[in-house]
C-alpha positions as semicolon CSV with decimal commas, in nm:
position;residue;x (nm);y (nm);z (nm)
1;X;9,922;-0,583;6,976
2;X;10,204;-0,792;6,820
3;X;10,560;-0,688;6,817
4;X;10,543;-0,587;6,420
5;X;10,556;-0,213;6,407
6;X;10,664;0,033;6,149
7;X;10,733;0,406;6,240
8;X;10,638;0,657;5,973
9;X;10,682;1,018;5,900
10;X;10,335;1,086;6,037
11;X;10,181;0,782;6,112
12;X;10,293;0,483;6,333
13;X;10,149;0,157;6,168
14;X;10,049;-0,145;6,363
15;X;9,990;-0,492;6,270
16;X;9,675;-0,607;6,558
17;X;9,665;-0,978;6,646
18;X;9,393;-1,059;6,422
19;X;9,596;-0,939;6,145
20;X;9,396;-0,609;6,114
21;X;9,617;-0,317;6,050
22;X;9,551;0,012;6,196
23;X;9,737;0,344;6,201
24;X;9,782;0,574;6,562
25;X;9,845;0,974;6,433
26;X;10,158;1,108;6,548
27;X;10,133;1,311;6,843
28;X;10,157;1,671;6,766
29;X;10,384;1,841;7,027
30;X;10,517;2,160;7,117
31;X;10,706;2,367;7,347
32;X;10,734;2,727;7,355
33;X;10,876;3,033;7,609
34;X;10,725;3,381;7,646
35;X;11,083;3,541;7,597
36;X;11,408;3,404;7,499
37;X;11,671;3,591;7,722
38;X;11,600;3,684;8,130
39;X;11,841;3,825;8,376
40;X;11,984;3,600;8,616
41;X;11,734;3,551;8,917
42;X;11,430;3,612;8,684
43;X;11,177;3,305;8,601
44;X;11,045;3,234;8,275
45;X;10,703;3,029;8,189
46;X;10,750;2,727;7,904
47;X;10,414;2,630;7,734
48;X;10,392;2,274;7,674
49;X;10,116;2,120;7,409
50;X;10,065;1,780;7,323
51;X;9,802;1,609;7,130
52;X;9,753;1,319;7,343
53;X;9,769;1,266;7,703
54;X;9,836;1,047;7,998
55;X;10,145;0,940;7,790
56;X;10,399;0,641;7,975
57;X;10,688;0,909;7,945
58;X;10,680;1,248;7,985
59;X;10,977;1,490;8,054
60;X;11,114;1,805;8,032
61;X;11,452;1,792;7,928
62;X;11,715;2,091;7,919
63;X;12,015;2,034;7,748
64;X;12,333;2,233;7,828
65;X;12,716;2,200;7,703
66;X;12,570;1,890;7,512
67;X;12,484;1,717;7,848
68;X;12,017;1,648;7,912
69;X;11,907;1,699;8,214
70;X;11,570;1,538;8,329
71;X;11,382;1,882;8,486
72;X;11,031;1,748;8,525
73;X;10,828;1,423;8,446
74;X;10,527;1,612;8,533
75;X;10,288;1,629;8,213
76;X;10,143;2,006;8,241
77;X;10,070;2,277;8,003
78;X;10,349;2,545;8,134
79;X;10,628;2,521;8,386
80;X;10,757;2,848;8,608
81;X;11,150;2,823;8,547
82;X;11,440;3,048;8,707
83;X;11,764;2,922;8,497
84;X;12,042;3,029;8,661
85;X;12,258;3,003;8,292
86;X;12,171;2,965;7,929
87;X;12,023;2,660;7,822
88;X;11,808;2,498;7,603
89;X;11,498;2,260;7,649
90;X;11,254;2,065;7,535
91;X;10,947;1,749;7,564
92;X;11,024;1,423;7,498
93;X;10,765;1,165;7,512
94;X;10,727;0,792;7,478
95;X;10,412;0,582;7,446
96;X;10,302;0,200;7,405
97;X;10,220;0,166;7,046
98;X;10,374;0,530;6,899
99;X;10,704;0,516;6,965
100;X;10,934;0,827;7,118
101;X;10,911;1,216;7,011
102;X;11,067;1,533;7,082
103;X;10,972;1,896;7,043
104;X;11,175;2,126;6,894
105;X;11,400;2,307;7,113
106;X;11,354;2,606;7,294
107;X;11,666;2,860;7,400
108;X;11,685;3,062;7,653
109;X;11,987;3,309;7,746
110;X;12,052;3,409;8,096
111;X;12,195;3,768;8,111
112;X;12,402;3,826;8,435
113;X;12,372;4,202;8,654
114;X;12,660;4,456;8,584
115;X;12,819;4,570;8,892
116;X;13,112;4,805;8,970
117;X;13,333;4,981;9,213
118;X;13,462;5,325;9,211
119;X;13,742;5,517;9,319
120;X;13,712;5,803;9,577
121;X;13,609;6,076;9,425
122;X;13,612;6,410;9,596
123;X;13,262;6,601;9,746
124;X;13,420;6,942;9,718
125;X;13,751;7,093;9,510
126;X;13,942;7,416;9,453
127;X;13,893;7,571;9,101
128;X;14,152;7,489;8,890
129;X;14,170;7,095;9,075
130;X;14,117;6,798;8,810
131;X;13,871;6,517;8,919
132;X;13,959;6,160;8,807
133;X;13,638;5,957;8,793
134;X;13,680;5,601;8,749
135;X;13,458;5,264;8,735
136;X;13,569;4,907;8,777
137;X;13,373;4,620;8,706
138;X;13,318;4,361;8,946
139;X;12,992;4,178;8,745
140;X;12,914;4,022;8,385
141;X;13,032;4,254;8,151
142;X;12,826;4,574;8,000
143;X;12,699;4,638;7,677
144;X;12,780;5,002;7,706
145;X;12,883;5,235;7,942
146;X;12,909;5,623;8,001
147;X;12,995;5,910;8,208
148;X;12,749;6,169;8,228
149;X;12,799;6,575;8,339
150;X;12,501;6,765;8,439
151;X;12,317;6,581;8,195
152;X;12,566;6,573;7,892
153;X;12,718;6,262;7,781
154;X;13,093;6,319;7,804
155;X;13,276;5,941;7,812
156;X;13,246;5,633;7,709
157;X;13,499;5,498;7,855
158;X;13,517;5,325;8,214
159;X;13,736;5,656;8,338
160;X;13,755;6,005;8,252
161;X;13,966;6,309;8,375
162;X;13,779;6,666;8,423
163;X;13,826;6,994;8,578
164;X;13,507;7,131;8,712
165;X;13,451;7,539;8,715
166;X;13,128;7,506;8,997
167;X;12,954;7,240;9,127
168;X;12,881;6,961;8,936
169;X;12,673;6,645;8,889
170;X;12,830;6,300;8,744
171;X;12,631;5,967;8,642
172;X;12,761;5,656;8,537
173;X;12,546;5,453;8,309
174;X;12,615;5,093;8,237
175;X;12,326;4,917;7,985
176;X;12,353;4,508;8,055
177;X;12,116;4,373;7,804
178;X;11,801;4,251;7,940
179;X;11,940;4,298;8,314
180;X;11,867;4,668;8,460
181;X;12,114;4,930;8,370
182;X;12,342;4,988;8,667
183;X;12,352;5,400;8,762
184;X;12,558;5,566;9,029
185;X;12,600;5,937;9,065
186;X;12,813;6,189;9,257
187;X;12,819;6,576;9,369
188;X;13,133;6,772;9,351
189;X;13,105;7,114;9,500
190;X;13,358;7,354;9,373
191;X;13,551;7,609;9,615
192;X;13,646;7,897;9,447
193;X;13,950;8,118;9,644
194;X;13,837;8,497;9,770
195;X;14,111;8,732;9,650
196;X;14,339;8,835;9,867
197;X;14,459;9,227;9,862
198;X;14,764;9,384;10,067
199;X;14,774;9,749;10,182
């Protein structure tokens, strides 16, 4: 080959050294996830096509706050990722003859657990006593979140005030996106007082 080469939309054209011209087809490439949001701790699979292989450059490239990161140089059809925060990615390649490519980009969002703490909250009170029931987060922040009594949704707030009249079961529900919903329930017993009489 000589060192006159033109780059093309699709084709790469190349001037041989007996003055022959021939044309190389751009390589088609591609890059591709199976979802495009886990929950931190969870791996994801990339799919990686090219049309042409045993290419001088190969690598996997993820790109986050503007700065690439080199993750693999290995040339393989899918690669078992566990991102520990949202990034994006994606092939670039480099031959002898047909120049440098890139595959579009592929995002992925990394959704963090909810978590939270909770105030003591009484196993037994005396009718007429007012239970405060209150959640503090200590995670990545919830979509949504609820208090639940004996099955009825009565909050959505992180705290709520009630008086039970017998015993009673709370739940608190937090949704985090792709992440598992974070649950935690309690028992209050109610104590009702015997009537007294004096003779």
């Amino acid at each position: 080959l000589s060192s006159t080469t033109q780059q093309g939309a699709e084709n790469t054209l190349i001037a041989m050294e007996n003055g022959a011209v021939d044309f190389i087809a751009k390589p088609e490439l591609s890059l591709s996830a199976e979802v495009d949001s886990v929950c931190l701790g969870t791996s994801v699979v990339l799919s990686a096509t090219s049309s042409v292989e045993n290419l001088l450059v190969w690598q996997l490239v993820k790109i986050v706050e503007g700065s690439n990161e080199v993750v693999s140089t290995e040339q393989k059809d899918s690669y078992t990722l566990k991102p520990t925060e949202s990034a994006s990615y994606f092939i670039f390649i480099s031959d002898n003859g047909c120049g440098e490519f890139s595959s579009d980009t592929v995002r992925i969002v990394v959704d963090k657990p909810v978590d939270y703490s909770f105030e003591s909250i009484p196993e037994k009170v005396c009718a007429g006593d007012e239970v405060t029931l209150k959640a503090t987060s200590i995670g990545a922040e919830a979509k949504s979140v609820q208090w639940v009594k004996n099955g009825t949704t009565v909050s959505s707030e992180l705290s709520f005030e009630d008086e039970p009249s017998e015993h009673t079961s709370y739940q608190f529900v937090a949704e985090a996106g792709v992440c598992p919903a974070f649950t935690k329930s309690f028992e209050v017993d109610v104590e009702v007082a015997s009537d007294l009489s004096i003779s």
